[in-house]
C-alpha positions as CSV (number, residue, x, y, z in Angstrom):
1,X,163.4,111.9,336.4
2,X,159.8,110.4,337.1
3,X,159.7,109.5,340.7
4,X,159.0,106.0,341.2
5,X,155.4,105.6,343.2
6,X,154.6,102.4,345.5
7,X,151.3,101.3,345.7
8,X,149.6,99.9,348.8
9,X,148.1,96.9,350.9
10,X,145.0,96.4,352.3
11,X,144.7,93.1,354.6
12,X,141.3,92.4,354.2
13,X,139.2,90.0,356.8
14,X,137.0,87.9,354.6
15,X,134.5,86.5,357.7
16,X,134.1,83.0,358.3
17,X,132.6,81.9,354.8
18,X,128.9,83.9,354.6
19,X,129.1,86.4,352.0
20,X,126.5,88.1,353.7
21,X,129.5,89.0,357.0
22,X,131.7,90.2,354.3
23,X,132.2,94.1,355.3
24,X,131.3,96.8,352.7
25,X,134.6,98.3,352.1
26,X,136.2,94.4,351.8
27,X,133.8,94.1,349.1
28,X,134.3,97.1,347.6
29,X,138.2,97.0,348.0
30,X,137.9,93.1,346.2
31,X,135.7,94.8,343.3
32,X,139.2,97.9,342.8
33,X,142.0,95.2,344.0
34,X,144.7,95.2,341.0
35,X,145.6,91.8,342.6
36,X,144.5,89.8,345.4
37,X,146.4,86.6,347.2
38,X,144.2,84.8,349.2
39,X,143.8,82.2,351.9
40,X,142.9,78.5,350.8
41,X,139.5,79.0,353.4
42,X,138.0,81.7,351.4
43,X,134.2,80.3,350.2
44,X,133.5,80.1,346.8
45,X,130.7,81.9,347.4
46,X,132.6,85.3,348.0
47,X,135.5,84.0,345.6
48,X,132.7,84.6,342.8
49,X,132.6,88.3,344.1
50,X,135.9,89.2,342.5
51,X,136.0,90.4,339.2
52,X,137.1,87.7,336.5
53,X,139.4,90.0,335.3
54,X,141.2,90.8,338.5
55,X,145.1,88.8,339.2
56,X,144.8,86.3,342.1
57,X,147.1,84.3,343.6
58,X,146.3,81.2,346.1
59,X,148.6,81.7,348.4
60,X,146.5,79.5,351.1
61,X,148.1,77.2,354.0
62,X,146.6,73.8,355.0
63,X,147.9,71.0,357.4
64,X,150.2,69.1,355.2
65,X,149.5,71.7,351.9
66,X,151.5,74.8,352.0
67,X,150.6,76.8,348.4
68,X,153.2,79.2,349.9
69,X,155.2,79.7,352.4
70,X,154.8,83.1,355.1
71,X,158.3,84.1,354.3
72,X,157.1,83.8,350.5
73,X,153.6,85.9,351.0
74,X,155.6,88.8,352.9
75,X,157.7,89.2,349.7
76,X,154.5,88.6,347.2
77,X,153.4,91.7,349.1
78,X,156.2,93.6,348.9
79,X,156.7,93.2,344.9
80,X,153.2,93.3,343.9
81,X,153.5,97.6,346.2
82,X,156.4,98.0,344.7
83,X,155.2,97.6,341.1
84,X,152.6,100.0,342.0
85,X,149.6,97.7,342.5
86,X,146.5,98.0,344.8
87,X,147.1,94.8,346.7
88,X,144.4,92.7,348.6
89,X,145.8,90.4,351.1
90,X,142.3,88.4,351.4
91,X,142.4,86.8,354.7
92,X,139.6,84.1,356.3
93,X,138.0,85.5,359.2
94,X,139.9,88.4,360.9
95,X,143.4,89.0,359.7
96,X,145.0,89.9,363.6
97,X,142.8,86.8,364.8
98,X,145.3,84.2,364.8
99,X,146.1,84.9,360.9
100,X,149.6,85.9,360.7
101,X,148.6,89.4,360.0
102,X,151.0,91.3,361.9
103,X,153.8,89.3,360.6
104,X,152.7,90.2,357.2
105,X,152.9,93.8,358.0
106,X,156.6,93.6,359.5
107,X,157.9,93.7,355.9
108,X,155.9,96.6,355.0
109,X,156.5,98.9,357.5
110,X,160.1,98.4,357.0
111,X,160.3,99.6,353.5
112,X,157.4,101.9,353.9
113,X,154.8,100.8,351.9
114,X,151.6,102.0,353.3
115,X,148.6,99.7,354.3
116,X,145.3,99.4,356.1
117,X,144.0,96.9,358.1
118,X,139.6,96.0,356.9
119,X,138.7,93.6,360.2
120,X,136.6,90.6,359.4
121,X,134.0,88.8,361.3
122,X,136.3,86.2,363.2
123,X,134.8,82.1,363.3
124,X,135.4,82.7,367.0
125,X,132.0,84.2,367.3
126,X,130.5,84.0,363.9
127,X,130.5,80.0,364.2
128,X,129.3,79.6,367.4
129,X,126.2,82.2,366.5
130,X,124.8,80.9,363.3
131,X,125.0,77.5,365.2
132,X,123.0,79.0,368.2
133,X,125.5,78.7,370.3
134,X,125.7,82.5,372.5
135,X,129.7,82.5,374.0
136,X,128.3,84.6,376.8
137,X,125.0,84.7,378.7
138,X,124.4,86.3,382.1
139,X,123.4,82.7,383.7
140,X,126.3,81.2,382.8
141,X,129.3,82.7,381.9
142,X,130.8,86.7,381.1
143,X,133.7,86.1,379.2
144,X,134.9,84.1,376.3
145,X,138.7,83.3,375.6
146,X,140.2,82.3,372.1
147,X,142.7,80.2,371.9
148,X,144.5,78.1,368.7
149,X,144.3,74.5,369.1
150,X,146.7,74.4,366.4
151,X,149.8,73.5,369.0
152,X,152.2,70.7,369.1
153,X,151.1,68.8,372.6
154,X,153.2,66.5,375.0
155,X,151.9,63.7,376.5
156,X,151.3,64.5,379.6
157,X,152.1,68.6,380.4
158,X,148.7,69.2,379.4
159,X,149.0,72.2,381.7
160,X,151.4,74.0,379.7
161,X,151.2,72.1,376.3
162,X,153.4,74.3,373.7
163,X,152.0,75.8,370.6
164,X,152.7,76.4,367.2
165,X,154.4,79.6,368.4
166,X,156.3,80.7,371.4
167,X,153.2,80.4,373.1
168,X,151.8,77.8,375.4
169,X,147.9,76.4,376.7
170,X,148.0,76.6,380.3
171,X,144.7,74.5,380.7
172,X,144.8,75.1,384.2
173,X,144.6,79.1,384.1
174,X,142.0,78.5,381.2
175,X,139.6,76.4,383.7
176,X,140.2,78.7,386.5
177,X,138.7,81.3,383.9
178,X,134.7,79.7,384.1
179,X,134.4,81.6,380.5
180,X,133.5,79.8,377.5
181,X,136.7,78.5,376.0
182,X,136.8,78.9,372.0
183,X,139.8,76.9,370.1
184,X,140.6,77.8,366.6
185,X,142.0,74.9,364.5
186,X,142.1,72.3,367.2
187,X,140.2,69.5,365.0
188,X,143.2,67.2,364.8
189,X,144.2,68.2,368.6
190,X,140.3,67.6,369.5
191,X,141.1,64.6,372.2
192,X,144.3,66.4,373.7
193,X,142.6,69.0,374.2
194,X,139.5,67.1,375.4
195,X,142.1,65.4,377.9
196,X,143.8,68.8,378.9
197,X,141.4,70.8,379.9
198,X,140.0,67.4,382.3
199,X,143.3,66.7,383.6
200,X,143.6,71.0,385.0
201,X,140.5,69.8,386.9
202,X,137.3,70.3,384.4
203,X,134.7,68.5,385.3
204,X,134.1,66.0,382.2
205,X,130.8,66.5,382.3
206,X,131.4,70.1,381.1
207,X,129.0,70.9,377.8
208,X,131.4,70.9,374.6
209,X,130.2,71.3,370.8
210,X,132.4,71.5,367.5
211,X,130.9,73.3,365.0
212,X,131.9,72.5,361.2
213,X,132.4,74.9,358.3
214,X,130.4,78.0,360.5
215,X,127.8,80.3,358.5
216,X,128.5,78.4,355.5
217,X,126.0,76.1,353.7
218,X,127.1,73.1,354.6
219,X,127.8,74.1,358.4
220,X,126.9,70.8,360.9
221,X,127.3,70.9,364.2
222,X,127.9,67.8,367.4
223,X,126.9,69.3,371.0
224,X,128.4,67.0,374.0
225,X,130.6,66.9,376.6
226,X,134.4,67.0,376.9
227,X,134.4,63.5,377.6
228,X,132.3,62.2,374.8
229,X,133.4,65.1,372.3
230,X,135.9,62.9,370.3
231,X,133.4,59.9,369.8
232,X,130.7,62.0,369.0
233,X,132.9,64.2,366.5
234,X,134.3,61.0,364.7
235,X,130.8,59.3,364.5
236,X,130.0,62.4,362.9
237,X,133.2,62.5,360.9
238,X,133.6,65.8,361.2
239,X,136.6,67.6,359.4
240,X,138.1,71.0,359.1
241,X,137.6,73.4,359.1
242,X,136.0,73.4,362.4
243,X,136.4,74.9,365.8
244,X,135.6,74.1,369.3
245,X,133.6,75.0,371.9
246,X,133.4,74.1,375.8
247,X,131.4,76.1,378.3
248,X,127.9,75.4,380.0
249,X,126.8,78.1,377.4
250,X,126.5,74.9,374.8
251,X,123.3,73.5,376.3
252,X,121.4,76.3,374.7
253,X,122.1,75.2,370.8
254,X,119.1,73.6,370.4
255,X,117.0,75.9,372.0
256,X,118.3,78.8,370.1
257,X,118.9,76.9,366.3
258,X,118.0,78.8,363.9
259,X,120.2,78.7,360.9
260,X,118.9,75.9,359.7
261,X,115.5,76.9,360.2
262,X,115.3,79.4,357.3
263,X,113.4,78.4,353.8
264,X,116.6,78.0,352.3
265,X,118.8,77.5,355.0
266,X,121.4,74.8,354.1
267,X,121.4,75.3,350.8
268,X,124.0,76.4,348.6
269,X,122.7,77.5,344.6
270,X,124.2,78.7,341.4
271,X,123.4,81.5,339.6
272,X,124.4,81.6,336.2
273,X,122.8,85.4,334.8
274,X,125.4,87.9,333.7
275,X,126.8,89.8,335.7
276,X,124.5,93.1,335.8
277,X,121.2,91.0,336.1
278,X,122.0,88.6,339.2
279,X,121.8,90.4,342.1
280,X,118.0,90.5,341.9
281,X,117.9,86.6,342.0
282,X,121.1,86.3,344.2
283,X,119.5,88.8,346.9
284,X,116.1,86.8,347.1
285,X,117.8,83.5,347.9
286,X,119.9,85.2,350.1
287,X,117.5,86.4,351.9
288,X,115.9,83.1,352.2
289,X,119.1,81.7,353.8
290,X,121.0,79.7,350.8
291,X,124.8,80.5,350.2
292,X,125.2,81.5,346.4
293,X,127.6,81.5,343.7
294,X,127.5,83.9,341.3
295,X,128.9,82.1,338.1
296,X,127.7,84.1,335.3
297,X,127.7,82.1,332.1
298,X,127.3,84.8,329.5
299,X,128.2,88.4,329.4
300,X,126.6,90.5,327.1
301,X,128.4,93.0,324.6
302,X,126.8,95.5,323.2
303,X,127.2,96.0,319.3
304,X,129.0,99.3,318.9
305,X,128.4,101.8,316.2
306,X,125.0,99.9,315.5
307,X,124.4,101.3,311.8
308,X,121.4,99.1,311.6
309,X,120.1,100.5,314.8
310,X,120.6,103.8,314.1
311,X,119.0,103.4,310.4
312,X,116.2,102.4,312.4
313,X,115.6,105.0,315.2
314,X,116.4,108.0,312.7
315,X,113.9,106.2,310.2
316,X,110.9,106.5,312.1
317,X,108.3,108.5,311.3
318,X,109.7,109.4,307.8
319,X,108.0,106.3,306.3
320,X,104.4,105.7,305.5
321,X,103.3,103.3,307.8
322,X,100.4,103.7,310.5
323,X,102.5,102.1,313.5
324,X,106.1,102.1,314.5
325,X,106.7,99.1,317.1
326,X,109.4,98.5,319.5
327,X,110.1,95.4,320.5
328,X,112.3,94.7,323.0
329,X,112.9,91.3,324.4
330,X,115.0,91.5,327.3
331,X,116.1,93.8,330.4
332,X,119.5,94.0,329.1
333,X,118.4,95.1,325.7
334,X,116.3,98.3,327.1
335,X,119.4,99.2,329.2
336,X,121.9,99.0,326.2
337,X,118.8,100.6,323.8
338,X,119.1,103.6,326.3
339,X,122.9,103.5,326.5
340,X,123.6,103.4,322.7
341,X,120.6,106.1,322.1
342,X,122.9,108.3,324.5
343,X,126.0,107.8,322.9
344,X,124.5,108.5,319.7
345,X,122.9,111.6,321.2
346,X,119.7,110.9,319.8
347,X,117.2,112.8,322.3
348,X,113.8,109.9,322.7
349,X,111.4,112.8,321.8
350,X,112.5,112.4,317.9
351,X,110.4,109.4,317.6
352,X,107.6,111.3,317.9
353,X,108.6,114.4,316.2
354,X,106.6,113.4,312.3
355,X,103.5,112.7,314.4
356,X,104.5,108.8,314.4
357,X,102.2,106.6,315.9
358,X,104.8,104.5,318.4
359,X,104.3,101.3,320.4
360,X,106.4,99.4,322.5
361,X,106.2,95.4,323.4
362,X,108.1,93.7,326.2
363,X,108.5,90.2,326.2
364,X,108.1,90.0,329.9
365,X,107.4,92.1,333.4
366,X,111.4,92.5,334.1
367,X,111.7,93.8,330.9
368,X,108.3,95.9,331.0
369,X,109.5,97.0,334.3
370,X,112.7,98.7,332.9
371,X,110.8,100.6,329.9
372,X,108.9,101.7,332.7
373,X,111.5,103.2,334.8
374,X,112.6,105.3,331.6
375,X,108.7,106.3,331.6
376,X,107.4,104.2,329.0
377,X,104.0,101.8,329.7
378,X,104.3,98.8,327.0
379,X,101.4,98.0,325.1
380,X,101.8,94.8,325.1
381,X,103.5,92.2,327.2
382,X,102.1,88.4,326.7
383,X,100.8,86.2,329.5
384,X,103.2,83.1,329.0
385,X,107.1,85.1,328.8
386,X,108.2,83.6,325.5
387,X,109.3,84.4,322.2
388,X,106.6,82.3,320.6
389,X,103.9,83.7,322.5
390,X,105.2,87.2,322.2
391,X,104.9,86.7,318.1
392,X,101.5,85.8,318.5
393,X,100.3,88.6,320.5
394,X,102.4,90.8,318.2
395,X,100.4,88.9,315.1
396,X,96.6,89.6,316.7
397,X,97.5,93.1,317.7
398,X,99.6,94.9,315.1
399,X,98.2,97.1,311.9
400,X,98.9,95.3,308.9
401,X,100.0,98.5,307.4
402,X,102.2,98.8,310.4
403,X,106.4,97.8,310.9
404,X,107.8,96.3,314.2
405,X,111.2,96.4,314.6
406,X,113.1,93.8,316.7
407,X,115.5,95.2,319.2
408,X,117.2,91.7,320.7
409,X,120.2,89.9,320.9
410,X,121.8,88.4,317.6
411,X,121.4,85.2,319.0
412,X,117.7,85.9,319.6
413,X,115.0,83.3,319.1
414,X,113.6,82.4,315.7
415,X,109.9,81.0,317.3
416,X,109.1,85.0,317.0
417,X,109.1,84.9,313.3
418,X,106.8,82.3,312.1
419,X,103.5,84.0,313.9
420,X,104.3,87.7,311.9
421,X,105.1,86.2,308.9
422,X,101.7,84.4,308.6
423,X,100.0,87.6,310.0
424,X,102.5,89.0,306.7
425,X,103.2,92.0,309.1
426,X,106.5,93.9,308.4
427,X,109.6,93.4,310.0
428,X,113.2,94.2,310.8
429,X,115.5,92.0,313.3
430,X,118.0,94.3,314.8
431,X,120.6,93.0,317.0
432,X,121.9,95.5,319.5
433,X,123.4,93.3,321.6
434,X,125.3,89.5,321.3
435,X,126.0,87.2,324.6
436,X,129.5,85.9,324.8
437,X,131.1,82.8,326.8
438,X,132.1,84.4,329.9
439,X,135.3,83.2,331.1
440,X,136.5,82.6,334.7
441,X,138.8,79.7,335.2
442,X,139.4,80.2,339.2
443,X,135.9,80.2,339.6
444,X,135.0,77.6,337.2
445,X,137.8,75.1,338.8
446,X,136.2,75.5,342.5
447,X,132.9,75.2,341.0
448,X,133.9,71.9,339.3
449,X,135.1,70.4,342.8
450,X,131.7,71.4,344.4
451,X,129.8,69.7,342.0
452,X,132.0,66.8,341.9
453,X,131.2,66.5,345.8
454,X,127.7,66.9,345.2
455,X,127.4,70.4,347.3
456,X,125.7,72.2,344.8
457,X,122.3,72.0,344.9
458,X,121.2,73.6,342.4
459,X,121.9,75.7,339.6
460,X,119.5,78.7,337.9
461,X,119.2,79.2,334.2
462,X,117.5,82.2,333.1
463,X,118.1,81.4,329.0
464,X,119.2,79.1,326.9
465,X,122.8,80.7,326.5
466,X,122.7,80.6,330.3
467,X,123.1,76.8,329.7
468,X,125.4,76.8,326.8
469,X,127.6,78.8,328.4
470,X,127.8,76.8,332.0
471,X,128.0,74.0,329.8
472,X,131.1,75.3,327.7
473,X,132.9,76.3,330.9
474,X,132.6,73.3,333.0
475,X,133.8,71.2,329.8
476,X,136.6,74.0,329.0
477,X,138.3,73.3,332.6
478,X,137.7,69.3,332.4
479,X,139.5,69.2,329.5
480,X,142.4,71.5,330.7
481,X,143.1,69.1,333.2
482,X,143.1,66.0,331.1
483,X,145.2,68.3,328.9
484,X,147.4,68.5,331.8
485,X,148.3,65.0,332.0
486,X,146.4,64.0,335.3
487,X,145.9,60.4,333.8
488,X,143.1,59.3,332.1
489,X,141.6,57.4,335.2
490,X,141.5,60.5,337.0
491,X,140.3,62.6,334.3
492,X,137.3,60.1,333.8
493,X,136.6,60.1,337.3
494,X,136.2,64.0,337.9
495,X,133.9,64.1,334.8
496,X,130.7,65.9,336.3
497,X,127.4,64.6,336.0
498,X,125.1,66.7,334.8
499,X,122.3,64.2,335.5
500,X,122.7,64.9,339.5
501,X,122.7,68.1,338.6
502,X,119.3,70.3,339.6
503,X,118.2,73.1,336.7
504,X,116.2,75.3,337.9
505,X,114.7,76.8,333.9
506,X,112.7,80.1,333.8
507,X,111.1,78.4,331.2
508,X,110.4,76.2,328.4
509,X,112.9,77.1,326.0
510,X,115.7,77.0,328.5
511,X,114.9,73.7,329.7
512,X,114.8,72.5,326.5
513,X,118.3,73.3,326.3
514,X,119.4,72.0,329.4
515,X,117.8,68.7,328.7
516,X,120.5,68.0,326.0
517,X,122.9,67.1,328.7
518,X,120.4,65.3,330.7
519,X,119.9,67.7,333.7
520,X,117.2,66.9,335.8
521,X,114.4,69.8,334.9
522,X,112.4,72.4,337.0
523,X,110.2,74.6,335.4
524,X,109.1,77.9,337.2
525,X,105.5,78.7,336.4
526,X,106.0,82.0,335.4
527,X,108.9,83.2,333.8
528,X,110.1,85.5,336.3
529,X,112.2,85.7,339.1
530,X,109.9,85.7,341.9
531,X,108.6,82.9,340.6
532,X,112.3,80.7,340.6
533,X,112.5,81.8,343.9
534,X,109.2,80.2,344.8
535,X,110.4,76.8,343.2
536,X,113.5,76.6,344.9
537,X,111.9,77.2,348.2
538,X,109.3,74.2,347.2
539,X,111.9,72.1,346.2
């Protein structure tokens, strides 16, 4: 008899919303997860780190919007081990940090299901950083307390004002304390607590700041006192989530600001490359300071048992022509032109085993930079990155007794064409590779509610599919939901406008594309990614 084997849980801190405070082993535990249940504050920006493939379950808790109950996620827990799953318990900011975390354990431990515990960056001090806010300096205070403003207040026992739990905020131990005083989820409590803390004797003059959404792109911040907090917070209308601050350390956020100060700081992007190529692009903005989603539009497939490519490589050499050229057009297709070579076994050298003369063209320096890396100098890579142009330095260079063969995607452009056919050079078009609709619905829902709330500032297209494909999913989840019956006045309404919506093209033809839904265009100057970069950082 096959004994029965649990699997395990990992409570995972996700950080307070900057996928950059994500810890390496919670990203790699959210890239192996067999399923993941996560909180309702996780950002969409490290939502789009988890693989499309991967189960989830929102099993998130809001005031007044409970997607499950904690009695409910302790039992998801328990199944999901027991059917032998790698389980992520995805938690916003640190999972012991007023998350629940060891109540989620108690059920674990008693049937012995193992776990491990990945801490995360907590909001209490990630927040009140990134808004330049230090919770301890040696002139004004040495400790910090965190406390959850999410209690249930009397009206006057401010002293000892009962919490959510068995718990209670004795206001008058906390100003004894003369440390910085962080509350956790006190938004809707903001003016009892305001109250409590001046009624134990603090001086209402005392520096306070709240600091919205913390790390995350849209972060805002209102510094004050704890007597003109509230007024200051509603003029701002502030909302959760948000936490807290009070302590004379507050005076320095303006003095030490700096989140905002970055190129990109503020802004939160789309990136729309498959999967393998975004990092490049995704890093640089990063690095600049933007938050970004990694939505990619396409995936690419390569075409298996390739008889046409392998006609081709085998070929050369044998025929009488003065020049064999490869032409690649893309950094995927050199990758997927080495990976197919090596599952064909056919050793590179053969192409030169007749005495062949052999050239190779790249339509661009990302994809000239991967021949290079597999040791191969191109011979030819045009000035403007384009099909077009590519044909008509192919035209002026290549032997008329010589063939090129076309190593692209199936959906490649036809503008290389025309140029060798009036040069009459020889030709094959051989696919190796065809882009498919990538598919993410989780993703693709929050996606849709950013862009309907206009906190998307832009999204990058690298190719024409790139567009097609963001396109096709954004339309694909609209029409689930009309589909769903949510009433034809609401369905109209959360149409998304693609004519607030900021492109960001690599080039020409990719514009071109997006212009069909009436995007409004920005065209790098070179087609590369430095050179997107440099756009969105003018823009």
């Amino acid at each position: 008899m096959k004994m029965k084997v649990n699997g395990k849980v990992w409570l995972v801190g996700a950080g307070p919303g900057d996928a950059g405070l994500l810890t390496i082993k919670g990203k790699q535990l959210l890239e192996s997860a067999d399923i993941i249940l996560y909180d309702a504050l996780i950002s969409t920006e490290i939502m789009s780190l988890i693989p499309s493939e991967t189960e989830k379950i929102n099993v998130g808790k809001r005031a007044a919007n409970h997607k499950a109950s904690q009695d409910e996620i302790n039992r998801l827990l328990l199944e999901q081990a027991w059917l032998g799953k790698k389980v992520v318990r995805l938690k916003g900011g640190d999972p012991f940090v007023f998350g629940r975390g060891g109540e989620e354990l108690e059920l674990l431990v008693e049937n012995q299901i193992p776990f491990e515990i990945v801490p995360g960056i907590t909001s209490a001090v990630a927040a009140p950083a990134f808004a330049g806010i230090p919770i301890t300096h040696r002139d004004f205070t040495s400790s910090f307390h965190v406390i959850t403003g999410h209690a249930q207040f009397g009206h006057a026992q401010f002293g000892h004002a009962q919490t959510g739990g068995n718990g209670k905020i004795a206001f008058d131990a906390l100003v004894k304390l003369e440390g910085t005083l962080v509350f956790l989820m006190g938004i809707s409590n903001m003016q009892m607590i305001c109250e409590g803390l001046q009624a134990a004797g603090m001086d209402k003059e005392m520096p306070a700041a709240v600091v919205e959404r913390g790390t995350c792109a849209k972060q805002r911040k209102v510094v004050a006192t704890i007597g003109t907090l509230c007024v200051e917070a509603q003029k701002a209308h502030i909302q959760t989530p948000a936490i807290i601050l009070v302590g004379r350390v507050c005076t320095l956020a303006d003095q030490f600001t700096w989140a905002e100060k970055r190129i990109l700081g503020g802004k939160q992007y789309i990136t729309t490359r498959p999967q393998r190529r975004s990092s490049q692009l995704t890093e640089k903005l990063r690095n600049l300071g933007a938050q970004v989603i990694e939505m990619p539009a396409i995936r690419t497939a390569c075409i298996c048992k390739n008889e046409q490519l392998q006609k081709c490589l085998y070929e050369i050499g044998t025929q009488e022509f003065t020049e064999e050229w490869l032409v690649l057009t893309s950094p995927t297709g050199v990758i997927l032109l080495w990976e197919e070579m090596q599952r064909m076994h056919f050793d590179i050298r053969n192409l030169w085993k007749n005495g062949s003369c052999i050239k190779f063209a790249a339509i661009g320096s990302a994809t000239a930079q991967e021949l290079q890396v597999r040791g191969i100098i191109p011979d030819i890579v045009p000035d403007t990155y384009c099909a077009e142009d590519l044909g008509k330095k192919l035209a002026v260079a290549v032997d008329k007794r010589a063939r090129v063969n076309l190593l692209r995607a199936k959906e490649g452009s036809a503008l290389l064409f025309p140029p060798l056919l009036e040069a009459q050079i020889r030709y094959r078009d051989i696919p190796i590779y065809e882009t498919q609709l990538a598919e993410n619905t989780l993703l693709t829902e929050q996606v849709i509610e950013l862009l309907r709330a206009g906190e998307i500032d832009a999204v990058t297209f690298t190719s024409a599919s790139t567009v097609r494909g963001f396109v096709q999913m954004i339309e694909s989840e609209i029409k689930k939901e009309v589909n769903a019956g949510l009433g034809s006045a609401e369905a109209e309404g959360g149409l998304v406008d693609y004519r607030k919506l900021s492109a960001v093209c690599i080039g020409e033809q990719t514009a071109a594309e997006a212009r069909k839904y009436h995007m409004k265009i920005h065209i790098a100057k070179e087609a590369t990614i430095d050179s997107m970069v440099t756009l969105l950082s003018e823009l």
